[in-house]
N, CA, C and O atoms as a Tripos MOL2 file, in Angstrom:
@<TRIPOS>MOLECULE
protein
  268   267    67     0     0
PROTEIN
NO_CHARGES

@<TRIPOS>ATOM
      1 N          84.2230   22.8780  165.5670 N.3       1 UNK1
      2 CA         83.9910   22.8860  167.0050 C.3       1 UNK1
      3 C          83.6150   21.4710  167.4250 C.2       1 UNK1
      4 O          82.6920   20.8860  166.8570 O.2       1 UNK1
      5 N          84.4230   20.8250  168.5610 N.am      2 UNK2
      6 CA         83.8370   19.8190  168.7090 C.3       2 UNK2
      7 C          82.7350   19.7930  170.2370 C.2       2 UNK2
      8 O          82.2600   20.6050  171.0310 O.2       2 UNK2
      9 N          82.7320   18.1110  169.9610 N.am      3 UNK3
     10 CA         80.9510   18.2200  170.5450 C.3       3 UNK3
     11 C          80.7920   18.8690  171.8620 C.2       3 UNK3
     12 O          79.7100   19.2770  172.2850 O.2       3 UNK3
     13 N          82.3840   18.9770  172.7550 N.am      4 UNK4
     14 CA         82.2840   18.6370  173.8030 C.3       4 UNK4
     15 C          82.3620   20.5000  174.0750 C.2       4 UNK4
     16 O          81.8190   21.1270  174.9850 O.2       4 UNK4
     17 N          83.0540   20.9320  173.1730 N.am      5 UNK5
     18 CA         82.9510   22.5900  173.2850 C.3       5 UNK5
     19 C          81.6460   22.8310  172.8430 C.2       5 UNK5
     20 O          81.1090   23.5940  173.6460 O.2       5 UNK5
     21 N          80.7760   22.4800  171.7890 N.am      6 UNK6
     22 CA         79.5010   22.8780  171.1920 C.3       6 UNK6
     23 C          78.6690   22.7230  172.4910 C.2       6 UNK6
     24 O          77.8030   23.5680  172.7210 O.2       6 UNK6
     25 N          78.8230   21.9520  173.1420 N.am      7 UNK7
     26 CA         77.8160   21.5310  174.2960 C.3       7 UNK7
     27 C          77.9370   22.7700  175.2300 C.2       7 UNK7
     28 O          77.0820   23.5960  175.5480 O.2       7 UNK7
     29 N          79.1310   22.6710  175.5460 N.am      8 UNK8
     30 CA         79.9430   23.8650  176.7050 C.3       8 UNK8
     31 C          79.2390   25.1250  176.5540 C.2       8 UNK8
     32 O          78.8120   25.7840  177.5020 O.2       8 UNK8
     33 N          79.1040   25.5220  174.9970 N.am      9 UNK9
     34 CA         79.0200   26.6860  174.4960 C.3       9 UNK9
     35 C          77.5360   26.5770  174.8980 C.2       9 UNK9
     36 O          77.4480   27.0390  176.0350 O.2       9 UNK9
     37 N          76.3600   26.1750  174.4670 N.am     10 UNK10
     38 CA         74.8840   25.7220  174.5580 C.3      10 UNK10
     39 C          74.8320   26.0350  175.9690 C.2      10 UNK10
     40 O          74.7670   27.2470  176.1750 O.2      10 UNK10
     41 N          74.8420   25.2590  177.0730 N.am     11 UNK11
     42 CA         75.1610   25.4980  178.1520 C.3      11 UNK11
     43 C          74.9880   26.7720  178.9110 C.2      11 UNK11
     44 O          74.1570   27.1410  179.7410 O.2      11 UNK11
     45 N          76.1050   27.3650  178.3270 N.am     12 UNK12
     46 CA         76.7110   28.8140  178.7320 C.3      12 UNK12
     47 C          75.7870   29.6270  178.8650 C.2      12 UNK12
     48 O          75.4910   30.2100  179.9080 O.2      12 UNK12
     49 N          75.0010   29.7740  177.2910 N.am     13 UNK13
     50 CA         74.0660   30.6280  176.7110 C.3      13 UNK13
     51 C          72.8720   30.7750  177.5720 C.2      13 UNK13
     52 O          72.1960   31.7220  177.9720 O.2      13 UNK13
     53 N          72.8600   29.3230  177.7280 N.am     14 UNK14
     54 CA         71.3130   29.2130  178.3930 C.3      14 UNK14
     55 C          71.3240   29.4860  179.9500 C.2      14 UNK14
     56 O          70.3450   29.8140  180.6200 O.2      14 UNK14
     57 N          72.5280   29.3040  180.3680 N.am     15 UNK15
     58 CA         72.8580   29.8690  181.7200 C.3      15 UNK15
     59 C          72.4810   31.4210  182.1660 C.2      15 UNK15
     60 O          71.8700   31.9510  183.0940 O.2      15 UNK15
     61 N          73.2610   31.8860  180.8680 N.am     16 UNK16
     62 CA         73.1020   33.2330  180.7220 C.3      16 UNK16
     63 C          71.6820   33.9480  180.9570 C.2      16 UNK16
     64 O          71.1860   34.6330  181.8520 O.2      16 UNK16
     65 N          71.2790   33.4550  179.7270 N.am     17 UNK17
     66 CA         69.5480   33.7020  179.7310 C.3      17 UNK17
     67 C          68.8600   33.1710  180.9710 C.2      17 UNK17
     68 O          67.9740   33.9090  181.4020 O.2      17 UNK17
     69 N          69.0520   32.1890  181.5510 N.am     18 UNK18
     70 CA         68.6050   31.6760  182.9780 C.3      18 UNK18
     71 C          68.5200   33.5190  183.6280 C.2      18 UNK18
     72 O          67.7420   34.4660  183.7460 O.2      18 UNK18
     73 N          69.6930   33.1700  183.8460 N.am     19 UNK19
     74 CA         70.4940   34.3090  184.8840 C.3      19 UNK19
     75 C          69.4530   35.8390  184.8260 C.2      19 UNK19
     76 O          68.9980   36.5580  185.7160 O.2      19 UNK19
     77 N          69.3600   35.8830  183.0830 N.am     20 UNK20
     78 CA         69.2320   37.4470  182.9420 C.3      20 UNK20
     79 C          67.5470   37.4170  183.7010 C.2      20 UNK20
     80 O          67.0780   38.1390  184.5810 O.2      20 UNK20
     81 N          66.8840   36.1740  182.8690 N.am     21 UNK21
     82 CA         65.3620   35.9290  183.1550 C.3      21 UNK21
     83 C          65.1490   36.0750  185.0270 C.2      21 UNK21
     84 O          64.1980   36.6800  185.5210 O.2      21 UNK21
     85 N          66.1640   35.4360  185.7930 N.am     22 UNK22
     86 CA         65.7940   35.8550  186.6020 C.3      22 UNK22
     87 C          65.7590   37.3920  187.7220 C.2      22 UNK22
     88 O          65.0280   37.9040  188.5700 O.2      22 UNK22
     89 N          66.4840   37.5290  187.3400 N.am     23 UNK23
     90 CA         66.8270   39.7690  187.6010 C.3      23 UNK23
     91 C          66.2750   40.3550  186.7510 C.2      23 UNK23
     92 O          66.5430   41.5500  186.6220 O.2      23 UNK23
     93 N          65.0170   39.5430  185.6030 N.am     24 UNK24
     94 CA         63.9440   40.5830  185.0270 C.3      24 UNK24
     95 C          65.0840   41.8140  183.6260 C.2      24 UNK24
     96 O          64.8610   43.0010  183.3860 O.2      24 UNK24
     97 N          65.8710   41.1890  183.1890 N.am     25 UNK25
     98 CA         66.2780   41.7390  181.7420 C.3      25 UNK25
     99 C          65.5220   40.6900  180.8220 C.2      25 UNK25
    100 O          65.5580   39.4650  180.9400 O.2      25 UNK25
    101 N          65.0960   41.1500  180.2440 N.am     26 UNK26
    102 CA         64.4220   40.4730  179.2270 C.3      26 UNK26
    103 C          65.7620   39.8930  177.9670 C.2      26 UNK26
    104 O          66.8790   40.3910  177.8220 O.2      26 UNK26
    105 N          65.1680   38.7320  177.2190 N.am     27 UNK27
    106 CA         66.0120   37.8560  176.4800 C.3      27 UNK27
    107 C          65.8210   38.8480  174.8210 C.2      27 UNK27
    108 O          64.8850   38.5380  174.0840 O.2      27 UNK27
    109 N          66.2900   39.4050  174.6190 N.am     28 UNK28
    110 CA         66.0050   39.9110  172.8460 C.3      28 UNK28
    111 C          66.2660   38.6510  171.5930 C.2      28 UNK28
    112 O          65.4510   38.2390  170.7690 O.2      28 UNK28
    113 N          67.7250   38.2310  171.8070 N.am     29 UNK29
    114 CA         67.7590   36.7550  170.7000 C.3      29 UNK29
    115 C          66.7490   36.2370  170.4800 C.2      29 UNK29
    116 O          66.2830   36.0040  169.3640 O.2      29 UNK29
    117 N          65.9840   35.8360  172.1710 N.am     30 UNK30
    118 CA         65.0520   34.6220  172.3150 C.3      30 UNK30
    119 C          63.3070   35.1440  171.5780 C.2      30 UNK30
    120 O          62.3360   34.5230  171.1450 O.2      30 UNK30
    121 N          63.5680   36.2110  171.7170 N.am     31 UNK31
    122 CA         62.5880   37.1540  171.0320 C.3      31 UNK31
    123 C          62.4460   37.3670  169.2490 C.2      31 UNK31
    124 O          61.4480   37.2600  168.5360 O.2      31 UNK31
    125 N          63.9420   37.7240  168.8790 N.am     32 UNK32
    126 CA         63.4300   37.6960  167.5910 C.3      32 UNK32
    127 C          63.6720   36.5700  166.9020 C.2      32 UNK32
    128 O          63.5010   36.6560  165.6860 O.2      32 UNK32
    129 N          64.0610   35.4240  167.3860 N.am     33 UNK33
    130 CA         63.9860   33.8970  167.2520 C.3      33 UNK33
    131 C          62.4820   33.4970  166.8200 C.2      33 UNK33
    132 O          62.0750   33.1320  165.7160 O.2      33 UNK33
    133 N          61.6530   33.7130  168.2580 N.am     34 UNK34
    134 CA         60.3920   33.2270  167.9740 C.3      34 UNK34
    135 C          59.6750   34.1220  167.3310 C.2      34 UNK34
    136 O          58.6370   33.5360  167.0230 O.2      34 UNK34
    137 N          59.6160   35.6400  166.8000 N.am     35 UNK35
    138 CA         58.9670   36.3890  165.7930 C.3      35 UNK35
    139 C          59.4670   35.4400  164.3490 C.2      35 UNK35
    140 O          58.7270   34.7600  163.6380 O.2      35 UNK35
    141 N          60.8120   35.6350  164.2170 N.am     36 UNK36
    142 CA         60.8310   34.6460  162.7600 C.3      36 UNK36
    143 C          60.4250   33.2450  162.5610 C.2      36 UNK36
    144 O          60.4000   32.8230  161.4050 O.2      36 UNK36
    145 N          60.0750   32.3980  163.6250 N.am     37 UNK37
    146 CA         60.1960   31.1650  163.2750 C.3      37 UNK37
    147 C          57.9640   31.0810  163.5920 C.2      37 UNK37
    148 O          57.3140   30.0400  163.4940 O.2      37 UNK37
    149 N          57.5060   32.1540  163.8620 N.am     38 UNK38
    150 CA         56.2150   32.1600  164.5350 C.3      38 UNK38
    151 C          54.9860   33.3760  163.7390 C.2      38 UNK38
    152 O          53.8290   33.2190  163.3490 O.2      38 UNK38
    153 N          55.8070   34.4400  163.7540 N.am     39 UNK39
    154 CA         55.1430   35.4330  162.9350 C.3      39 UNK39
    155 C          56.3760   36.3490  161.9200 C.2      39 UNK39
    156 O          56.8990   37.4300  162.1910 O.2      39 UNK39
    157 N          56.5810   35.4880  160.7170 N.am     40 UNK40
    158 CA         57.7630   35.5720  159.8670 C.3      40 UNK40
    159 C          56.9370   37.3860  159.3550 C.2      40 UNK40
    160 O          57.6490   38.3900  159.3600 O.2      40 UNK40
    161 N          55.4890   37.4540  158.9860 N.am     41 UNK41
    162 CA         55.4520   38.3570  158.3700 C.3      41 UNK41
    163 C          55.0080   39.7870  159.3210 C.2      41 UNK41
    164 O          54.3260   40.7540  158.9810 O.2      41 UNK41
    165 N          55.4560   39.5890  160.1850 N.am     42 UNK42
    166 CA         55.1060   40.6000  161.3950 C.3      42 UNK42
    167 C          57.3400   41.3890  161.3930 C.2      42 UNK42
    168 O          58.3620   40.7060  161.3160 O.2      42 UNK42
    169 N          57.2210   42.8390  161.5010 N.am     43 UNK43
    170 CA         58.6370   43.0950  161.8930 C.3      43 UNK43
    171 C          58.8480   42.9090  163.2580 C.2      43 UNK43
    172 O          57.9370   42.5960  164.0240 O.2      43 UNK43
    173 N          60.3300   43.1350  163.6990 N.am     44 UNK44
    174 CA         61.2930   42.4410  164.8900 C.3      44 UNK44
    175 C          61.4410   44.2520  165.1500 C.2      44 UNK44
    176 O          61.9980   45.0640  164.4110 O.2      44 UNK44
    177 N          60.6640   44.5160  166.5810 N.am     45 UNK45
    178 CA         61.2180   45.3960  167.1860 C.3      45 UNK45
    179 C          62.4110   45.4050  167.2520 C.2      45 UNK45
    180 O          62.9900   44.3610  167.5510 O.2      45 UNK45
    181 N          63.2710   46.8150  166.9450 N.am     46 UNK46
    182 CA         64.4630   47.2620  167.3580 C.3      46 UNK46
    183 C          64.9250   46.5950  169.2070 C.2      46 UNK46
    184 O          64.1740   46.0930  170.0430 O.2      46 UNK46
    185 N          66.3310   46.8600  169.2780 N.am     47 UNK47
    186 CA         66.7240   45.8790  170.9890 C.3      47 UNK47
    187 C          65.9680   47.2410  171.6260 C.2      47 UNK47
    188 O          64.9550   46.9650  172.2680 O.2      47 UNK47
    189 N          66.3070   48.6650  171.5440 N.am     48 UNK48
    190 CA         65.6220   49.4970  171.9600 C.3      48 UNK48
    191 C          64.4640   49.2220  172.5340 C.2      48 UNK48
    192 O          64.0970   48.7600  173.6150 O.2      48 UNK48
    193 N          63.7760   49.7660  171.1780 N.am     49 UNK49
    194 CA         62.2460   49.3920  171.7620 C.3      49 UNK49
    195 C          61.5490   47.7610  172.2320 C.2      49 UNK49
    196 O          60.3710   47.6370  172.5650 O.2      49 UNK49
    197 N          62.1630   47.0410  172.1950 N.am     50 UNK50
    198 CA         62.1280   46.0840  172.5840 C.3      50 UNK50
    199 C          61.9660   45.9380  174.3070 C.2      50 UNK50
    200 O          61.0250   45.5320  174.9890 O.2      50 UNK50
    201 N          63.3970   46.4870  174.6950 N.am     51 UNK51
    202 CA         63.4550   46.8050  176.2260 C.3      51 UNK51
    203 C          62.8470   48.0430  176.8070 C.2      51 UNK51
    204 O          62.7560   48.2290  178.0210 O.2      51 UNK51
    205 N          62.4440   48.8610  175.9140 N.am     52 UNK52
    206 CA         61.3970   49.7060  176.6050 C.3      52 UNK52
    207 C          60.1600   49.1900  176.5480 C.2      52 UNK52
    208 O          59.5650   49.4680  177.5890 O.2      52 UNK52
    209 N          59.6510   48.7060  175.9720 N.am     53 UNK53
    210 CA         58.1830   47.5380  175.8450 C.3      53 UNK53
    211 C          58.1510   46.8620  177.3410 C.2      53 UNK53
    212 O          57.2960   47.0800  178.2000 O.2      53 UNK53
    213 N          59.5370   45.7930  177.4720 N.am     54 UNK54
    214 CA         59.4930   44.6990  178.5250 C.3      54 UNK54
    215 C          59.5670   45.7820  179.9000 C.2      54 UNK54
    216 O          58.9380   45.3000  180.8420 O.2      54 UNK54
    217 N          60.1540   47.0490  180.2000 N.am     55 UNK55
    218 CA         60.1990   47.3150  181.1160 C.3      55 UNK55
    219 C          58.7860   48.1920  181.8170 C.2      55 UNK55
    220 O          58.4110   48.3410  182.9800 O.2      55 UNK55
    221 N          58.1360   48.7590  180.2220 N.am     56 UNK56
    222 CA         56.4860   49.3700  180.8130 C.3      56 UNK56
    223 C          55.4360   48.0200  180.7170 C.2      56 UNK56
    224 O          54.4530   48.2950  181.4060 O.2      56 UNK56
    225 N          55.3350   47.0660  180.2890 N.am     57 UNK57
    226 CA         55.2390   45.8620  180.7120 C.3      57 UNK57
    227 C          55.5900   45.0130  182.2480 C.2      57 UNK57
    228 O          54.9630   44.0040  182.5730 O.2      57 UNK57
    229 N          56.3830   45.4490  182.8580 N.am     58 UNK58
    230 CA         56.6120   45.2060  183.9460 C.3      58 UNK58
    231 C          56.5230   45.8430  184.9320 C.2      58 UNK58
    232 O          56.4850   45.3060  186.0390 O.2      58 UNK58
    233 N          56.4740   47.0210  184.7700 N.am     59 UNK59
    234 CA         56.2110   48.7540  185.7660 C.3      59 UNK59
    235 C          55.0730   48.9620  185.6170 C.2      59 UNK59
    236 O          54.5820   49.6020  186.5470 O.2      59 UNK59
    237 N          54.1220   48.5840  184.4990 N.am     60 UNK60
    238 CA         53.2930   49.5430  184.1230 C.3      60 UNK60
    239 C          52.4620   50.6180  185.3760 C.2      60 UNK60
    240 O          52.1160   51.7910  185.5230 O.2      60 UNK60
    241 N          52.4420   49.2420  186.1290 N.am     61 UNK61
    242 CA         51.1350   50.1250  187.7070 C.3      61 UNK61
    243 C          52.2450   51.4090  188.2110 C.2      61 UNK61
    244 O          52.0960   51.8430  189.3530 O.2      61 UNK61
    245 N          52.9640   51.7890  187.6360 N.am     62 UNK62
    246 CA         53.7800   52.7690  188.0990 C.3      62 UNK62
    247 C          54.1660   52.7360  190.1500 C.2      62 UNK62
    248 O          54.7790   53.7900  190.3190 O.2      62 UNK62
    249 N          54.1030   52.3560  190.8950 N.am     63 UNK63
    250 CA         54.3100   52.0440  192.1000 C.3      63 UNK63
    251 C          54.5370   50.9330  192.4280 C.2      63 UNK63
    252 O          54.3330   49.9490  191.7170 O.2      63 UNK63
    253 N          55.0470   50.9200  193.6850 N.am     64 UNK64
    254 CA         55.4050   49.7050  194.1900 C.3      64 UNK64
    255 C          54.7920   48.3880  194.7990 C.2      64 UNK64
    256 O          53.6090   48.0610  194.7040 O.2      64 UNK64
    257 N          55.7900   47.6820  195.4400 N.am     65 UNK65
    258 CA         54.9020   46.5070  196.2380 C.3      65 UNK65
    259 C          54.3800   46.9340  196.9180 C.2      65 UNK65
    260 O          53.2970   47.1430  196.3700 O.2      65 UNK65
    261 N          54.3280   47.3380  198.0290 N.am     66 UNK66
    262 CA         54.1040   48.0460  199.3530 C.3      66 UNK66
    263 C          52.6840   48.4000  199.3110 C.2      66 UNK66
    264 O          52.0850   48.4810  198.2390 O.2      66 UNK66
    265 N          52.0810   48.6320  200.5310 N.am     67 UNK67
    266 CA         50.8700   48.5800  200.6340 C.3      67 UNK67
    267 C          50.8810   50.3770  200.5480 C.2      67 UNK67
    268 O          49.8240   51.0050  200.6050 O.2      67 UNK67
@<TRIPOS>BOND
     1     1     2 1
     2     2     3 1
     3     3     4 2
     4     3     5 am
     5     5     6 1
     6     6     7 1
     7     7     8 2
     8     7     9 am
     9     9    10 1
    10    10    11 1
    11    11    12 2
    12    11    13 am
    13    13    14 1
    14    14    15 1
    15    15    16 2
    16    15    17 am
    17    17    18 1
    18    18    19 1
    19    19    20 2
    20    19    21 am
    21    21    22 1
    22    22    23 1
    23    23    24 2
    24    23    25 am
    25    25    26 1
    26    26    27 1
    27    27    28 2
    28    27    29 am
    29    29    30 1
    30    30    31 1
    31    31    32 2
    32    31    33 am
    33    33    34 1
    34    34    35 1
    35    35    36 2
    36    35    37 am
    37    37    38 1
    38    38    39 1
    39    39    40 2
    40    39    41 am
    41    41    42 1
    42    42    43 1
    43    43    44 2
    44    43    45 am
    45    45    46 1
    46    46    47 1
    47    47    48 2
    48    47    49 am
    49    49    50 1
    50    50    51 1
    51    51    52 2
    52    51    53 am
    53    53    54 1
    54    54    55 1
    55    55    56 2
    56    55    57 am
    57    57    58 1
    58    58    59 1
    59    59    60 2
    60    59    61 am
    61    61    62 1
    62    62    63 1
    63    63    64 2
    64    63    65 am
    65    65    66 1
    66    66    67 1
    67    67    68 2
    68    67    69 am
    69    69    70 1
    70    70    71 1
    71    71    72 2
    72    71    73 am
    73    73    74 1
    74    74    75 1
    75    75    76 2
    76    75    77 am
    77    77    78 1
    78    78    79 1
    79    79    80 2
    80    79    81 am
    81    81    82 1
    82    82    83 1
    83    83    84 2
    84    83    85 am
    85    85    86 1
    86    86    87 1
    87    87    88 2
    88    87    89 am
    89    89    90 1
    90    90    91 1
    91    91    92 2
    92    91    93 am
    93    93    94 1
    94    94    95 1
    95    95    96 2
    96    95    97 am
    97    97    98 1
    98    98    99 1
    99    99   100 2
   100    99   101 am
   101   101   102 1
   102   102   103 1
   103   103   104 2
   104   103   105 am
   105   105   106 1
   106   106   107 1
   107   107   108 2
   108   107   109 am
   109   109   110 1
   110   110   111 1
   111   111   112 2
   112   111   113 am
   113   113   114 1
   114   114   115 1
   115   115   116 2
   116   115   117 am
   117   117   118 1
   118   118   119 1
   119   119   120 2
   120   119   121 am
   121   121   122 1
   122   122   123 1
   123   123   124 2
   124   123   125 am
   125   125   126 1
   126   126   127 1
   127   127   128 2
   128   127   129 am
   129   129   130 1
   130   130   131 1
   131   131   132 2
   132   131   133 am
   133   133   134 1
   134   134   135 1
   135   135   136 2
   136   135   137 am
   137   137   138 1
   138   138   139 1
   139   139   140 2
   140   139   141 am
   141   141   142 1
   142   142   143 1
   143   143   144 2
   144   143   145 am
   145   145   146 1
   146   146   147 1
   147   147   148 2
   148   147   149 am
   149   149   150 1
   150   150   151 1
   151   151   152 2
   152   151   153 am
   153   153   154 1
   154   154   155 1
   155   155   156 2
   156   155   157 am
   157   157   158 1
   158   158   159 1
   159   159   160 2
   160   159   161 am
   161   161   162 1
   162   162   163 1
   163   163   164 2
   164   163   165 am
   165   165   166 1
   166   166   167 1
   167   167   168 2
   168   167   169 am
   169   169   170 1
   170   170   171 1
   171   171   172 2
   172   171   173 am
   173   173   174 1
   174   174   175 1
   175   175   176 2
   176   175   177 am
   177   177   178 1
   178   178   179 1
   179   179   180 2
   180   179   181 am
   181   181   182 1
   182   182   183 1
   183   183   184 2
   184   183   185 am
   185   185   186 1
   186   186   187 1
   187   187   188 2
   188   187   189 am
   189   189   190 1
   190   190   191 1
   191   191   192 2
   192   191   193 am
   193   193   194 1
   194   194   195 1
   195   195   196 2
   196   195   197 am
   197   197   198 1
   198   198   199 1
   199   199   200 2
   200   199   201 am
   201   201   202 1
   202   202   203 1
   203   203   204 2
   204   203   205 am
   205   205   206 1
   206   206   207 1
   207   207   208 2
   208   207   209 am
   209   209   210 1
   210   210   211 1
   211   211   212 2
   212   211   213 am
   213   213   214 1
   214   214   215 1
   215   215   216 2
   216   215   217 am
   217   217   218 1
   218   218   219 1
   219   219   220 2
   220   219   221 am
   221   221   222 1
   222   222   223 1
   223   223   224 2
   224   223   225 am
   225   225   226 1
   226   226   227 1
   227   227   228 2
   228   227   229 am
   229   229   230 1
   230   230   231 1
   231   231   232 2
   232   231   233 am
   233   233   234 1
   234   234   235 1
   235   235   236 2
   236   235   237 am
   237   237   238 1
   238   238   239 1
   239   239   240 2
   240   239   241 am
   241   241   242 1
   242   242   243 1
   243   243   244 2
   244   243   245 am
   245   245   246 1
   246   246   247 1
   247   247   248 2
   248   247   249 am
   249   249   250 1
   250   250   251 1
   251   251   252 2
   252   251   253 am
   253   253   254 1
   254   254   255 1
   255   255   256 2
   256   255   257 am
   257   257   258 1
   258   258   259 1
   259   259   260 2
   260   259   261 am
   261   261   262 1
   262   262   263 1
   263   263   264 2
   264   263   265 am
   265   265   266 1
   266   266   267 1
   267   267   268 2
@<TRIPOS>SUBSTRUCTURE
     1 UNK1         2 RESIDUE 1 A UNK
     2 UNK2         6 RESIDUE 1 A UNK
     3 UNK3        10 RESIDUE 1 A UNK
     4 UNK4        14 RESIDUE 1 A UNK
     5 UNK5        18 RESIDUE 1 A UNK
     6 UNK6        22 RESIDUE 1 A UNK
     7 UNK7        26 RESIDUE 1 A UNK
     8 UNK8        30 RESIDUE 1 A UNK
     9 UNK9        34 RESIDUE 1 A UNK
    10 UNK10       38 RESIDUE 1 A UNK
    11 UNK11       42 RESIDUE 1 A UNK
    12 UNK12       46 RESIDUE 1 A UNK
    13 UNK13       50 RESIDUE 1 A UNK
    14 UNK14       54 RESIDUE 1 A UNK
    15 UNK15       58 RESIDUE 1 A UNK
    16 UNK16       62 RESIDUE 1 A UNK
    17 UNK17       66 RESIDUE 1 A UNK
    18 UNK18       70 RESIDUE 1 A UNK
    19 UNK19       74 RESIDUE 1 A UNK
    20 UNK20       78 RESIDUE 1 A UNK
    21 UNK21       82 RESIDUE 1 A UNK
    22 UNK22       86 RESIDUE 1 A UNK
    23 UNK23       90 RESIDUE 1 A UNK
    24 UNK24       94 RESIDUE 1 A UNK
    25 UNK25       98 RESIDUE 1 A UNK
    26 UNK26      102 RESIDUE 1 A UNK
    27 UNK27      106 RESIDUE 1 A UNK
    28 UNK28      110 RESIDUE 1 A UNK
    29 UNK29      114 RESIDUE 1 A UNK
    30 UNK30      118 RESIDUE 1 A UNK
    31 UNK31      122 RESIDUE 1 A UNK
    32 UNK32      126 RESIDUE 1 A UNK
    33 UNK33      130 RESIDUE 1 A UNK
    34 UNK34      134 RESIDUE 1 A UNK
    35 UNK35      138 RESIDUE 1 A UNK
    36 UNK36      142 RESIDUE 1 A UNK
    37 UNK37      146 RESIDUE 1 A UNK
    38 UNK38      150 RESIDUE 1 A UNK
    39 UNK39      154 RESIDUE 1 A UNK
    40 UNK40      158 RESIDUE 1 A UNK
    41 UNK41      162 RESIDUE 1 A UNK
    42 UNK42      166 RESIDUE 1 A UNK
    43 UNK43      170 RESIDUE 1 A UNK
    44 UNK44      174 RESIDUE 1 A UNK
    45 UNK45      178 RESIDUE 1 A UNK
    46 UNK46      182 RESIDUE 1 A UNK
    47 UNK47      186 RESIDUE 1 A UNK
    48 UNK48      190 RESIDUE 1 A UNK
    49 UNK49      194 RESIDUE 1 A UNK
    50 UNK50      198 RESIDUE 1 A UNK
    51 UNK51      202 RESIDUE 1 A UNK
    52 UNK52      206 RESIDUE 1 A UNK
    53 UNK53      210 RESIDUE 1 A UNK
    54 UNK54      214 RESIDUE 1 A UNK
    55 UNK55      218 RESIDUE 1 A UNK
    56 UNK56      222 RESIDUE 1 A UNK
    57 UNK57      226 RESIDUE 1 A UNK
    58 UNK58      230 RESIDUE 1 A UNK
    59 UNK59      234 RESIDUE 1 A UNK
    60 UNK60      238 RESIDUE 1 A UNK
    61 UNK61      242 RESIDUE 1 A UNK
    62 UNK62      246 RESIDUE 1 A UNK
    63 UNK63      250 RESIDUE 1 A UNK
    64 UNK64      254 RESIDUE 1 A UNK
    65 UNK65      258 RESIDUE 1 A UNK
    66 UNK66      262 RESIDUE 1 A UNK
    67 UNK67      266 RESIDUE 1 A UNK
């Protein structure tokens, strides 16, 4: 692959993840990236439970904005 596609490709990814981070899907790669490189002897939630974590994490107060 050359540099100018390797770059392209880099790019892309992180666009992506931009994108997802902002409409609130959570990143899983970026997740079990930093479990292995941070807490090697801890396990890597399943993508499953992973996204059920980030979404009662984000709901938890069960209701809305609204007054």
């Amino acid at each position: 692959m050359g540099p100018a596609r390797l770059w392209l490709s880099r790019a892309w990814r992180r666009a992506v993840q931009t994108a997802r981070l902002m409409i609130g899907v959570p990143d899983y790669d970026t997740y079990v990236e930093h479990m292995r490189r941070h807490h090697p002897d801890r396990e890597v939630m399943s993508y499953a439970r992973f996204f059920d974590e980030r979404l009662h994490a984000r709901y938890r107060g069960g209701g809305g904005r609204c007054c």
